[in-house]
C-alpha positions as CSV (number, residue, x, y, z in Angstrom):
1,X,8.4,-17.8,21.8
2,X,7.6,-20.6,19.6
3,X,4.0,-20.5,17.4
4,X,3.4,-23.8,18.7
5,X,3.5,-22.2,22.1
6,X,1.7,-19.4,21.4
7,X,-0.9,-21.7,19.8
8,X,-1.4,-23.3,23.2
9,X,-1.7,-20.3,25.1
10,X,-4.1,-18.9,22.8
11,X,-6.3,-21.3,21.6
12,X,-8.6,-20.5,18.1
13,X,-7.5,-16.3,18.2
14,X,-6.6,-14.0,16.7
15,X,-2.7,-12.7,17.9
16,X,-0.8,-9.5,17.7
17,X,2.8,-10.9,17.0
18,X,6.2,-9.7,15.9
19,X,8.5,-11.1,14.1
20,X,11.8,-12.3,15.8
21,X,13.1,-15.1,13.8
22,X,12.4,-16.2,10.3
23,X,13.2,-16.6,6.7
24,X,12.6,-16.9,2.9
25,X,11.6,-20.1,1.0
26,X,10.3,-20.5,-2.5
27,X,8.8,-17.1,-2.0
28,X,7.4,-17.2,1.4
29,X,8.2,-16.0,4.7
30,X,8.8,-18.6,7.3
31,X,8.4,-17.2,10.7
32,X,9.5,-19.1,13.3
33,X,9.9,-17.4,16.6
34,X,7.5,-14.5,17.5
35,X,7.0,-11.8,20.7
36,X,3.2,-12.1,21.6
37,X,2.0,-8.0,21.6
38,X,-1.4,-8.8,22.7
39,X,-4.6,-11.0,22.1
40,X,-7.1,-9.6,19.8
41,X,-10.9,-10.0,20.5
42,X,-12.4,-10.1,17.5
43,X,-12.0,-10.4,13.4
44,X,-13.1,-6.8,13.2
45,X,-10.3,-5.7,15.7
46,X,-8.0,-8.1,14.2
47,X,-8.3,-6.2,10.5
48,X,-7.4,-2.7,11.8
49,X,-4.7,-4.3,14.0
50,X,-3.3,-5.7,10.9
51,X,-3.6,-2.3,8.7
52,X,-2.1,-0.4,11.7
53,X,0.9,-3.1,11.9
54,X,4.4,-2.2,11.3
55,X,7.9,-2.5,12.2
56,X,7.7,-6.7,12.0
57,X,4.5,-6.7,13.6
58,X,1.3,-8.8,12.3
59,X,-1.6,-10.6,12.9
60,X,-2.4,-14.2,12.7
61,X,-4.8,-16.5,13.9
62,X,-3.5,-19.3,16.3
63,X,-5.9,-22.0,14.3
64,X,-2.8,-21.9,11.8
65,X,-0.4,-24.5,12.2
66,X,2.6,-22.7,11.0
67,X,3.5,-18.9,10.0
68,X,3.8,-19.1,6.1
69,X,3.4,-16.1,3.9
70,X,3.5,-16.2,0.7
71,X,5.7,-12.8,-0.5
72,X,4.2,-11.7,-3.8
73,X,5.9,-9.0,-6.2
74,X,4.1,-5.9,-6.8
75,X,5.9,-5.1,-10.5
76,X,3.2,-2.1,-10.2
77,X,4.4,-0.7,-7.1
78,X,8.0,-0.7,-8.5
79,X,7.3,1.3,-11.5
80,X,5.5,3.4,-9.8
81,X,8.5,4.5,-7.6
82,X,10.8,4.2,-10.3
83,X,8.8,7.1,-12.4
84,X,8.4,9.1,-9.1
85,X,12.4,9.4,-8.3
């Protein structure tokens, strides 16, 4: 399903979503397509939705007009795992 569609269906909400089409620009995720999972009630449920998320799922809120997320590097995070192996 479209966001655009989505957007219409569920006015000013919150969304569960996952991913089904999208890709990388200037370091940031372009998600175009995306399965609606369920609505979310509130901003509370929304942040433990979004902690629990995985496997190309997400939340987002539908006053967005587009899915853009910026990808950041977490040089920390790799040095970290490189020290561990």
């Amino acid at each position: 399903m479209l966001w655009s569609e989505v957007r219409e269906l569920f006015p000013n909400q919150f969304i569960l979503v996952e991913e089904l089409k999208s890709h990388y620009e200037n370091d940031k995720f372009h998600v175009e397509e995306v399965a609606v999972v369920r609505p979310i009630q509130d901003a509370q449920q929304a942040w433990k939705e979004l902690f629990a998320a995985s496997n190309g799922r997400f939340v987002y809120h539908t006053s967005n007009e587009k899915i853009i997320i910026e990808v950041r590097n977490k040089p920390m995070l790799k040095r970290l795992s490189v020290h561990e192996s």
